[in-house]
C-alpha positions in Angstrom: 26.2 11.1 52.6 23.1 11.2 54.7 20.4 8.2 54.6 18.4 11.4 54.1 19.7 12.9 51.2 19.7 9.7 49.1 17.5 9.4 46.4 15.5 6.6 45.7 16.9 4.8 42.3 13.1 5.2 40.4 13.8 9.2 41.2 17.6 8.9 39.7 15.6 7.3 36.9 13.1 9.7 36.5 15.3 13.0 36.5 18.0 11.2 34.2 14.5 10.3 31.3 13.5 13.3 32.0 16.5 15.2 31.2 17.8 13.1 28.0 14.2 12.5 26.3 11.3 14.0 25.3 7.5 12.3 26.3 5.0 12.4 24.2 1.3 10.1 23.2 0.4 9.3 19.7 -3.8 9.9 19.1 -4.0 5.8 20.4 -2.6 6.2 23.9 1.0 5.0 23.1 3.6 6.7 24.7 7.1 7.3 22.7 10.2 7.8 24.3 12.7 10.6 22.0 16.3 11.3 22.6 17.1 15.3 22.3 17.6 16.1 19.0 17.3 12.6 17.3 13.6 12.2 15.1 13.5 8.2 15.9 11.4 7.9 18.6 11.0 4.5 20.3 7.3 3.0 22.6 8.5 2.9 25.6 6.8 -0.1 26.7 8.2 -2.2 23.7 10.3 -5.0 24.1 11.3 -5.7 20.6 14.3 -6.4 19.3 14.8 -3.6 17.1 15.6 -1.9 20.5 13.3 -0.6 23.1 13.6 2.5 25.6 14.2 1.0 28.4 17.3 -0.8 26.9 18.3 2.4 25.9 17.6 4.2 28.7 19.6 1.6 31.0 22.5 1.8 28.6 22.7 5.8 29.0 22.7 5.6 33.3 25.3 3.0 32.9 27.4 5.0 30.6 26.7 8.2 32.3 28.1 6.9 35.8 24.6 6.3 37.3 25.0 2.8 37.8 23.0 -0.4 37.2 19.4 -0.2 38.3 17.3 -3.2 39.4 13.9 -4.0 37.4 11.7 -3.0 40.4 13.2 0.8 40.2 12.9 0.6 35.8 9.7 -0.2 36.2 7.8 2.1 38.6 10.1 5.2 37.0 8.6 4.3 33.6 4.8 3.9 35.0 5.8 7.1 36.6 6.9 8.7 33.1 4.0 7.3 31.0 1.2 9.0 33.3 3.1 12.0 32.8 3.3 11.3 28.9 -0.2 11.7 29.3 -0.7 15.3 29.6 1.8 16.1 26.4 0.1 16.9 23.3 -0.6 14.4 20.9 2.1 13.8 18.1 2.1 10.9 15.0 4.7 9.0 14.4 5.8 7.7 10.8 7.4 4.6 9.3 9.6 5.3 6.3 7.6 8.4 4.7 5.9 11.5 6.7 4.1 14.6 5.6 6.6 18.2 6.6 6.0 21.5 6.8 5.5 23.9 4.1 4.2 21.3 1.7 7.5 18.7 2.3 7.5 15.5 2.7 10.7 13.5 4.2 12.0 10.0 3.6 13.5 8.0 6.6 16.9 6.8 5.4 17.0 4.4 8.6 20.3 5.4 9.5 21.4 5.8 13.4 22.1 9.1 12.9 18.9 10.1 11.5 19.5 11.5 8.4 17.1 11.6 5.8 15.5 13.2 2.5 13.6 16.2 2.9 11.6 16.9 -0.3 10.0 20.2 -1.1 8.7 22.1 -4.0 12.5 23.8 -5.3 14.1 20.3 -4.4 15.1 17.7 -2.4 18.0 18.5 0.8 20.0 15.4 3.1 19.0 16.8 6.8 18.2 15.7 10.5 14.4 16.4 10.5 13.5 18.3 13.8 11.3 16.5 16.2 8.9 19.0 16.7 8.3 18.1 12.9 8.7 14.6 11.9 9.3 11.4 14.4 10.2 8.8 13.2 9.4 5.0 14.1 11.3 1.8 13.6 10.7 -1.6 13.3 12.5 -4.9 12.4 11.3 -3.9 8.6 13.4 -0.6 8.5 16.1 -0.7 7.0 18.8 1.4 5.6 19.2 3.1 2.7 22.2 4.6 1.0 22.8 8.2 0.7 21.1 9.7 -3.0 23.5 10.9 -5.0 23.0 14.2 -6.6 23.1 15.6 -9.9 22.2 12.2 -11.8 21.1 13.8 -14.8 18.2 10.9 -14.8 20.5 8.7 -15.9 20.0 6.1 -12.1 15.9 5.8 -14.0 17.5 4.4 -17.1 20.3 2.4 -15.2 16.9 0.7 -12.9 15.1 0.1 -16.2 18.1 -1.6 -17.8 18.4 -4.5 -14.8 14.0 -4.9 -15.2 12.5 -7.2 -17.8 9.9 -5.1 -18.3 8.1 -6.1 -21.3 7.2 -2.3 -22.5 7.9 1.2 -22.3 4.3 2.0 -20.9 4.7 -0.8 -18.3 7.9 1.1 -17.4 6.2 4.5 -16.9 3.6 2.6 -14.5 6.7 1.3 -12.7 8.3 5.0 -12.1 4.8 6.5 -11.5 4.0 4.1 -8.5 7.9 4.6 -7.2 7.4 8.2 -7.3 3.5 7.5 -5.1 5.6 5.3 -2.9 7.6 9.0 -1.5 4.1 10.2 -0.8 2.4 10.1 2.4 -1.1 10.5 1.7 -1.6 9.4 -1.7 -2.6 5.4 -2.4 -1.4 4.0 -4.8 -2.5 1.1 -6.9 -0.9 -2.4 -6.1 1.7 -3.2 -8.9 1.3 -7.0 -9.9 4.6 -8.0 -11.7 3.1 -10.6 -14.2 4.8 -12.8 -16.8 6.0 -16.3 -18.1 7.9 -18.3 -15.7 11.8 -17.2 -16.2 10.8 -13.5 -16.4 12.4 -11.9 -13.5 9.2 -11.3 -11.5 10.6 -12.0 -7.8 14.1 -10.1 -9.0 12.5 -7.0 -10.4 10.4 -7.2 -7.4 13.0 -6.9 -5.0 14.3 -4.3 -6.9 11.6 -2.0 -7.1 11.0 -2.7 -3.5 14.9 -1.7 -2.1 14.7 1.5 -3.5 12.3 2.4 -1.0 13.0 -0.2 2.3 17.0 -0.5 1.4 18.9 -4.3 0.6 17.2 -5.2 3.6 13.6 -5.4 1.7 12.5 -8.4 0.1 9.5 -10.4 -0.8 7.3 -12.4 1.5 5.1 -15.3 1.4 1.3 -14.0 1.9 0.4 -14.8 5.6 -2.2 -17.4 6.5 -4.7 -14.9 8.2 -5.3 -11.7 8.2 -4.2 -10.9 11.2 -0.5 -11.4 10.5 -0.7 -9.9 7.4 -1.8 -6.7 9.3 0.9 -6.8 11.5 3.3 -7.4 8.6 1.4 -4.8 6.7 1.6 -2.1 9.8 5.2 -2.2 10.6 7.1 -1.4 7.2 6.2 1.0 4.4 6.3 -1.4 1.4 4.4 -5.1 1.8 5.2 -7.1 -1.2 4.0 -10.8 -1.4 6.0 -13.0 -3.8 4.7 -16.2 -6.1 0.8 -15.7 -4.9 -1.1 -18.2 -7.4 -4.4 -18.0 -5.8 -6.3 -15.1 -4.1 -8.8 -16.4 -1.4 -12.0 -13.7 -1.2 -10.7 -13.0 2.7 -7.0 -12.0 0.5 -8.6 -10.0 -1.9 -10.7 -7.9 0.7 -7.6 -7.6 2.9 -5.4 -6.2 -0.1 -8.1 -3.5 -0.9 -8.1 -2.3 2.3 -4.0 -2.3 2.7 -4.5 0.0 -0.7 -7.0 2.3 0.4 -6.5 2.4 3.8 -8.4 0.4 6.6 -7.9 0.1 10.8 -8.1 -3.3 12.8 -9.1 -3.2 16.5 -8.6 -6.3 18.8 -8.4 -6.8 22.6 -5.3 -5.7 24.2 -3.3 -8.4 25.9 -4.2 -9.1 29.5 -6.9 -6.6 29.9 -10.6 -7.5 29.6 -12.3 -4.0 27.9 -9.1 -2.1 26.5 -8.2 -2.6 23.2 -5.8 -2.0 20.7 -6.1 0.3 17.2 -4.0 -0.7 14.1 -4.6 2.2 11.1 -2.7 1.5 8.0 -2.7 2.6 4.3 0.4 0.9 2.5 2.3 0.6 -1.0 0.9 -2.9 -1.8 3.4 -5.0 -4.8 2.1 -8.9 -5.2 4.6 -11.1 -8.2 2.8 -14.4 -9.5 2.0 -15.9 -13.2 -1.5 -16.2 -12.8 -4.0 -15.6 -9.7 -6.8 -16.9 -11.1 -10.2 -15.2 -11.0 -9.6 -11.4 -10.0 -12.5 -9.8 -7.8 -13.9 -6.6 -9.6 -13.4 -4.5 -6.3 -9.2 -5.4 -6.1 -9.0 -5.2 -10.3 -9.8 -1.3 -9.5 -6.6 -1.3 -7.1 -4.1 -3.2 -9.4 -1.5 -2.0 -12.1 -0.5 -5.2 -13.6 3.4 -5.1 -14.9 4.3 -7.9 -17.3 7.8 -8.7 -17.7 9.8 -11.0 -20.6 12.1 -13.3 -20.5 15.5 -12.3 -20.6 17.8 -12.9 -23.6 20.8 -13.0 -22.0 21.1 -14.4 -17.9 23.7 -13.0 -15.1 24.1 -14.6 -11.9 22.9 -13.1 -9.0 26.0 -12.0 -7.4 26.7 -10.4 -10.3 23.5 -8.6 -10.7 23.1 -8.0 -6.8 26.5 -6.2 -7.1 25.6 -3.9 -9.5 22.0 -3.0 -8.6 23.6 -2.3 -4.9 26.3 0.3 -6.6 23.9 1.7 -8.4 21.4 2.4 -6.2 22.5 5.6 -4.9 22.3 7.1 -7.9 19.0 5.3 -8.8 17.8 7.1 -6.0 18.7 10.5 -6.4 17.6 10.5 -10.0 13.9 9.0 -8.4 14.0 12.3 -6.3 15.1 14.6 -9.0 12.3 13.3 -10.7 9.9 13.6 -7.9 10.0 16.8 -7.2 9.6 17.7 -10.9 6.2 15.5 -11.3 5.1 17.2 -8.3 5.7 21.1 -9.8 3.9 20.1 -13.4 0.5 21.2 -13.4 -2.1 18.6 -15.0 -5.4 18.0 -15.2 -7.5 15.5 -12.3 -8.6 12.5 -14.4 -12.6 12.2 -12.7 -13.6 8.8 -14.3 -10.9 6.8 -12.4 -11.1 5.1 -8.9 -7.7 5.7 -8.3 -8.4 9.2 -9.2 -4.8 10.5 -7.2 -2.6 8.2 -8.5 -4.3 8.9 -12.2 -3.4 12.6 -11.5 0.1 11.8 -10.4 0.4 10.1 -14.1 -1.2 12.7 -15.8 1.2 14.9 -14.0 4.5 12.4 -14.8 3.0 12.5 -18.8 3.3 16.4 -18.3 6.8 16.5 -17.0 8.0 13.8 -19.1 5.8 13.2 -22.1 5.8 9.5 -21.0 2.3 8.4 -21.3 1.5 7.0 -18.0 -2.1 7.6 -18.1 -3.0 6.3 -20.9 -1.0 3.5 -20.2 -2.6 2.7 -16.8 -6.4 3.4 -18.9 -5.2 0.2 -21.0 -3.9 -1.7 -17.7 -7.6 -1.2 -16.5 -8.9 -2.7 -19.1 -7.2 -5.6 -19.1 -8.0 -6.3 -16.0 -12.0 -5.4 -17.1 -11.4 -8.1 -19.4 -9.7 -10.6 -17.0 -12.8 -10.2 -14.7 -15.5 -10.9 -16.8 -13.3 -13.7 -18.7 -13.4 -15.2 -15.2 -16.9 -14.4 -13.7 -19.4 -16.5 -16.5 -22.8 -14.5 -14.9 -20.8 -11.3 -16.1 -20.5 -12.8 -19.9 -24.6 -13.6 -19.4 -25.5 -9.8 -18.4 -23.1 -8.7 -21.3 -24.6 -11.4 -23.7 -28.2 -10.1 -22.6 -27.6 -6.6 -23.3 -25.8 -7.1 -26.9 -29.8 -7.9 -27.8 -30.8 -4.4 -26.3 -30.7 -1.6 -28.1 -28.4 2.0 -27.2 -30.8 4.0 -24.8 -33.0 1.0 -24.0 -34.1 0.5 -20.1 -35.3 -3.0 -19.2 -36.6 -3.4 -15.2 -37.7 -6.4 -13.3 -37.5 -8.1 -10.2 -34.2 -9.5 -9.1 -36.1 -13.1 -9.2 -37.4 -12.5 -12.3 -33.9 -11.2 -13.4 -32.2 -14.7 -12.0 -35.0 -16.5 -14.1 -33.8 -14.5 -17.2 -30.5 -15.1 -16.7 -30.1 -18.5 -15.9 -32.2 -19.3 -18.8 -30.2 -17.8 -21.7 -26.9 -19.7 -19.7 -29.0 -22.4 -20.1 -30.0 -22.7 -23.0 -32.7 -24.6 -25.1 -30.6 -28.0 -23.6 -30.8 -27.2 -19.9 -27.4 -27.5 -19.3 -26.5 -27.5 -15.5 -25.3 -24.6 -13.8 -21.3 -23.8 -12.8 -20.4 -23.8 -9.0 -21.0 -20.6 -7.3 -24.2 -19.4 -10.0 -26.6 -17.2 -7.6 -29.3 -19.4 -6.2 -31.5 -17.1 -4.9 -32.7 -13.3 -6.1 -30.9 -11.4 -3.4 -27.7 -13.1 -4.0 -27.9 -12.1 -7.8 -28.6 -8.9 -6.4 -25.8 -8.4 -4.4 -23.1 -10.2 -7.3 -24.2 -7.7 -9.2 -23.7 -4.7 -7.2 -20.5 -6.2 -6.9 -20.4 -6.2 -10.9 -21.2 -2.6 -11.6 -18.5 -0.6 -12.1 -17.1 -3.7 -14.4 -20.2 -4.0 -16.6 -20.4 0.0 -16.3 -17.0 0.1 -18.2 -18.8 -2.2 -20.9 -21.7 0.1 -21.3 -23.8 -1.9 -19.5 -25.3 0.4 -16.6 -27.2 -2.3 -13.2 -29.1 -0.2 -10.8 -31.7 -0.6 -8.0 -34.4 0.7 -6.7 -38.1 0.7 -5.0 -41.4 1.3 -5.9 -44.9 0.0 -3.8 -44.7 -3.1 -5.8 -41.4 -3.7 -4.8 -37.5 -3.9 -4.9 -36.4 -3.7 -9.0 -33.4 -4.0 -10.9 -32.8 -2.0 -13.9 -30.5 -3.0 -16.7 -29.9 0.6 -19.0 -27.9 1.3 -22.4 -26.5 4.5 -22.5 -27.4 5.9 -25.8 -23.9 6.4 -26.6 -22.9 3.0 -25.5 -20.6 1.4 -28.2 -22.0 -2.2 -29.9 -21.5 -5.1 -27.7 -20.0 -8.1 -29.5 -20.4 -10.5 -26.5 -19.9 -14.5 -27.8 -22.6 -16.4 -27.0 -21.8 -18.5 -24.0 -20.3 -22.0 -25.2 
């Protein structure tokens, strides 16, 4: 062959991409890398270990008789392809669970051959999702689920149940309910927190709540130091579930709101000086411990707690491992049967919860199976109303100042005259000192209680703010049809 009718390697490189792989650019810039026909679709300038493109790529010349290629010619074919990526239309990518066509929704199996569950209104179908739909992304996190069986009968939610300490049968409703939130894409769910004496199962029914979603591969992690790795953690799987917490620092707390609810991270991409780098994320959130200590009223809003028992009877964890892995094919398919059944009952939209669409996705698991979810998650919110003012003593002073008020009584003053109030009646006639972290100034009482409203609100106990030319007030109101508050005096 003629010197002239060679073609430079980056050109053999560039017609074989072209020809085996689609190019496309997510809405941040990224470029992905998809073989034909295959939804996994891979960035193609990672270097991971779960397998980059240009692993893959140099595997497919090699085995297609193209040779070995030097790092020189990978390189400037790839800078060559991701300009071109460019100009493709934009595409998202998904970890674990996407949104379909027609109203589907598809669950990433994380097998090599790229099965997985496509659910839809009449039912739930084992298929290769078509790129142009869904691509799939995969991390170190993904990993492999069994095939669902089908035709359970229900009997794989009663099998799950049986292994779980769960302490009642309205905790086990929550359980299923955030499961069956866990297959859907858009709708956050609140953060189960498996709670319970020491002995009770917590980090086991963890895990196996957790591995019907992420496969035996999931388990439990130790909350990160910063919240920078937790994001990370947090943005390549589905389900983030933090074992044995015992403490939840205020940076914590905000971080696990935002995981709930959804939140994005920008920082400065590596070796440039004005690019940077977007991380969006919304996750399933599941946390195990005995006792966190003081819960912030904004994260008590994004909690279902789940307290579990002590078994009567131990297994060993072989033995228990064994069994939850046979079963959990058909544990599976009974969550999907189930699934798609929630999603066809018709219920009302709770309006005077946060969590509004998970509290619909309860009212709508009550209608299909007469459970009573809702309810049971109303209760869980209490609780944790209770466990927030139990720990937060300028709570228990507004609620002990407005058992003297009246229903339908309005009482305004300044946020420094409010402090004043306040610190007196904790006070007392004996001037007792005042507990660490008490506001020392009007506009931090101000702002603690802003932070308290929709706590005291669920107590009857209505804190708003306002201006007139004398100034900046805050008014304490009684609904008229505010039930009696019995609030201890403060000891």
């Amino acid at each position: 062959m003629a010197e002239d009718d060679k073609n430079p390697a980056r050109e053999v490189i560039t017609d074989y991409a072209q020809s085996h792989f689609r190019y496309f650019r997510t809405a941040d810039g990224t470029v992905y890398a998809q073989k034909n026909g295959h939804p996994v679709a891979r960035p193609i300038r990672s270097q991971g270990t779960s397998g980059s493109h240009r692993q893959e790529l140099m595997v497919g010349l090699f085995d297609d008789g193209h040779g070995v290629f030097n790092g020189t010619a990978l390189k400037e074919a790839l800078d060559l392809i991701e300009a071109l990526a460019m100009k493709q239309d934009v595409q998202h990518v998904y970890i674990r669970v996407a949104p379909g066509f027609d109203g589907a929704t598809w669950l990433d199996l994380g097998r090599h051959d790229g099965q997985s569950i496509r659910i839809h209104p009449t039912g739930w179908d084992i298929v290769t999702p078509d790129p142009a739909e869904v691509c799939w992304r995969r991390t170190q996190l993904t990993g492999e689920l069994p095939l669902p069986a089908k035709d359970t009968d229900g009997k794989g939610i009663d099998l799950l149940l049986r292994l779980c300490n769960f302490a009642t049968a309205a905790t086990e409703s929550l359980a299923i309910a955030w499961l069956i939130g866990c297959l859907g894409p858009s709708v956050p769910v609140p953060a189960p927190f498996l709670t319970g004496p020491q002995g009770a199962g917590k980090s086991t029914g963890g895990r196996m709540l957790v591995r019907i979603i992420e496969g035996m591969s999931g388990d439990l992690r130790r909350a990160p130091k910063d919240e920078e790795n937790l994001t990370a953690a947090v943005a390549a799987g589905w389900v983030t579930a933090l074992d044995n917490l015992s403490y939840l620092s205020p940076d914590l707390s905000d971080a696990m709101c935002c995981i709930v609810t959804g939140a994005e991270t920008v920082k400065r991409a590596l070796y440039t000086d004005g690019d940077v780098v977007r991380a969006r994320y919304r996750r399933p959130l599941l946390m195990t411990g005995i006792d966190v200590g003081v819960i912030r009223p904004d994260l008590a809003e994004r909690l279902l707690p789940l307290r579990l028992e002590r078994p009567t009877v131990r297994r060993t964890e072989a033995e228990l491992w064994a069994e939850y892995e046979e079963i959990l094919p058909v544990v599976l398919g009974s969550l999907l049967d189930l699934t798609v059944k929630v999603r066809a009952a018709e219920a009302d939209i709770p309006t005077d919860l946060r969590m509004a669409d998970f509290a619909h996705l309860c009212a709508q698991l009550d209608a299909a199976t007469g459970f009573g979810s809702l309810e049971a998650y109303r209760t869980s919110l209490d609780d944790l109303n209770d466990d927030v003012i139990e720990g937060d003593l300028l709570a228990q002073t507004v609620l002990q100042h407005a058992a003297a008020l009246a229903p339908g009584s309005e009482e305004r003053m300044t946020s420094t005259e409010w402090l004043q109030c306040l610190t007196h009646l904790y006070s007392g006639d004996d001037c007792r000192s005042l507990p660490k972290g008490w506001p020392t100034t009007g506009k931090v009482l101000s702002d603690r209680l802003k932070r308290l409203q929709p706590t005291l609100a669920a107590r009857g106990v209505l804190i708003d703010s306002g201006r007139t030319k004398e100034g900046r007030y805050l008014e304490m109101t009684i609904p008229p049809n505010a039930p009696p508050h019995e609030q201890e005096p403060l000891i």
